[in-house]
C-alpha positions in Angstrom: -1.5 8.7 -34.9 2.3 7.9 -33.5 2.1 8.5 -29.7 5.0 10.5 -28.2 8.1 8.4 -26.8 9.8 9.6 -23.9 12.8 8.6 -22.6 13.1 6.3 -19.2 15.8 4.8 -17.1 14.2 1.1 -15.0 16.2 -0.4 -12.3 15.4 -4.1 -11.7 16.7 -6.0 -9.1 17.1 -9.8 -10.2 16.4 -12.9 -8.1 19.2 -15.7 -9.4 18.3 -18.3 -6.7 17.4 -21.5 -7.9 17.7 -20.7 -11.3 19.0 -22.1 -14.4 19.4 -18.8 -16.3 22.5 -16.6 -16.3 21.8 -13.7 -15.7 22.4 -12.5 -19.6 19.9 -14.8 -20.4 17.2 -13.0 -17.9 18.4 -9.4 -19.0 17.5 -10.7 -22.5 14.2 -11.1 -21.4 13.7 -8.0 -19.7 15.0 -6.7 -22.8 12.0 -8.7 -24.7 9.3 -7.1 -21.9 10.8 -3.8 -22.8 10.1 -4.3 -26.6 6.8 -6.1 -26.2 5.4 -2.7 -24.3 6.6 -0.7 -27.8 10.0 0.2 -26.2 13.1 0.7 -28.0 16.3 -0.4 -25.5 19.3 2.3 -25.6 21.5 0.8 -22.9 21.7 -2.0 -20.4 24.1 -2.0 -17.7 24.4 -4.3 -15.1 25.5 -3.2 -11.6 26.4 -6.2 -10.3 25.2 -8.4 -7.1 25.0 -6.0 -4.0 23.5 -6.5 -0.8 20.0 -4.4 0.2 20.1 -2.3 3.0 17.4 -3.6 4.6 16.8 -7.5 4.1 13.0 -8.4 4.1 13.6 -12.1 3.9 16.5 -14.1 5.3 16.4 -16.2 2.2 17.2 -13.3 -0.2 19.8 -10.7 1.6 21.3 -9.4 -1.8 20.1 -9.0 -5.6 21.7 -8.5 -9.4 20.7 -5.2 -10.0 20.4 -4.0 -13.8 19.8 -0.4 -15.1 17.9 -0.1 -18.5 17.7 3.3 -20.3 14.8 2.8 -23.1 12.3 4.7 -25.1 9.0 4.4 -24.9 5.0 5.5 -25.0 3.9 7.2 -21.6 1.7 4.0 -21.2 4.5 1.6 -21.1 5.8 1.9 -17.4 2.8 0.7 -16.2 2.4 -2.1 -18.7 5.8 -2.9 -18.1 5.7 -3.3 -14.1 2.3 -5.8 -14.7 4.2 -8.0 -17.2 7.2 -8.0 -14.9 5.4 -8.6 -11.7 4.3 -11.9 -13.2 7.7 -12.9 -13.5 9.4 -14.8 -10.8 13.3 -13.6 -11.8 12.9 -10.1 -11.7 12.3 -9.3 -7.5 11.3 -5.2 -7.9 11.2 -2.4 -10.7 11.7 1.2 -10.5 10.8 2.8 -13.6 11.0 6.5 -13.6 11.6 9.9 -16.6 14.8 10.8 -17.7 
C-alpha cells in the first residue's frame, strides 16, 4: 500500500556561526533530511540573513532563513522536526500544509 503524499512548505532558520559549511552546503543537507523521511523536494528558496524580532540570545540576533516546498507522507513532518532537532545548523522548523 502507497501512503498518500501531501504537499508542505518548511521554513528553517539556519545557524552559520562557527561553521565551516556554506550555507549551500547545509541546504543540501536539509535537502538529504527531506528525502530520508520519503520526501520529494519541489523548490528551495533561500530568504536571506534577516534579523528576528525578538532576540532570545545575544549571541544569535539574526538567522539564514530557507523555505522548502516538498512532498511527502502525513508522517514525515514529525519525523522531519526529530532528525532536524538533532542537528546543530538548523536553529528552528516550521513545517506546515499547503
Amino acid at each position: 500500500m502507497n501512503p498518500t503524499k501531501r504537499n508542505y512548505r518548511a521554513t528553517f532558520i539556519l545557524d552559520t556561526n562557527g561553521v565551516q559549511e556554506t550555507v549551500d552546503q547545509i541546504i543540501e543537507n536539509v535537502k538529504q533530511e527531506i528525502v530520508t523521511v520519503e520526501g520529494e523536494v519541489a523548490e528551495v528558496e533561500n530568504l536571506g540573513q534577516r534579523d528576528f524580532a525578538r532576540v532570545t540570545n545575544p549571541k544569535r540576533p539574526s538567522g539564514v532563513y530557507v523555505q522548502v516546498n516538498f512532498s511527502a507522507p502525513t508522517t514525515a513532518p514529525a519525523a522531519l522536526k526529530e532528525r532536524l532537532r538533532l542537528n546543530q545548523t538548523v536553529y528552528r522548523t516550521y513545517v506546515e500544509s499547503v
